[in-house]
N, C-alpha and C positions, 0 to 999 in steps of 0.2 A: 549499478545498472546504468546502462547507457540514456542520455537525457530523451531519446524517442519514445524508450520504451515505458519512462516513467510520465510523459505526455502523454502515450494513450493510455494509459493505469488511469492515472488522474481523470481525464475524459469520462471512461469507463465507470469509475467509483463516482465521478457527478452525476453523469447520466440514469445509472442503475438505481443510486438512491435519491435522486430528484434532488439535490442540493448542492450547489454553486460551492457554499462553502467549504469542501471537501478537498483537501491539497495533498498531493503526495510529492517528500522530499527525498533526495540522497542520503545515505547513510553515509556519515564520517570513515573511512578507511574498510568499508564492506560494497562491494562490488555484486554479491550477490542477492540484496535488499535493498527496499525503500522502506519509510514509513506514511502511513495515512495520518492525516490531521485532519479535523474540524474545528476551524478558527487555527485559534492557539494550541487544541486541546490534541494531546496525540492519541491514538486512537487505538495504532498497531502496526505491526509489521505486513509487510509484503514478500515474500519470499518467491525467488526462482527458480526453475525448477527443469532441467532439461535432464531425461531421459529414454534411452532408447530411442533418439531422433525426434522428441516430441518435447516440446512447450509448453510449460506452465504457471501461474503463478500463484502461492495459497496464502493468503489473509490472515494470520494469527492476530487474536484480542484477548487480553485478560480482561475479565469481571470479577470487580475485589466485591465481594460479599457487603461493604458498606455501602456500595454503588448500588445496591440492589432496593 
C-alpha cells in the first residue's frame, strides 16, 4: 500500500478505538496489505480491496483459544 493510504488506516484505527498506540506498517514484498500493531504486539492484517470501482479495506485477526 501506498504510504497515504496507510496514514489514514493508521489515523482511522486510533481514532475508532481511542488509542494512540495503534500503528499500522507496510508489508515486506506485498503491495496489497499492511499490518495493525499495538505497541510491539501485531494485531493483524489489513487488506485491500478494489472492486467494481469501489474501495475497501478488511481487518483480518486471529484469536488463538489461549488468548481467550
Amino acid at each position: 500500500m501506498k504510504p497515504e493510504e496507510i496514514r489514514k488506516l493508521e489515523a482511522y484505527f486510533k481514532r475508532t478505538f481511542n488509542n494512540p498506540t495503534l500503528s499500522v506498517k507496510a508489508r515486506p514484498r506485498k503491495e496489497d496489505s499492511c499490518e495493525l500493531y499495538v505497541g510491539d504486539e501485531f494485531l493483524g492484517i489489513i487488506f485491500k480491496d478494489e472492486d467494481e470501482g469501489e474501495l475497501s479495506y478488511n481487518f483480518s485477526m486471529a484469536i488463538l483459544d489461549i488468548d481467550l
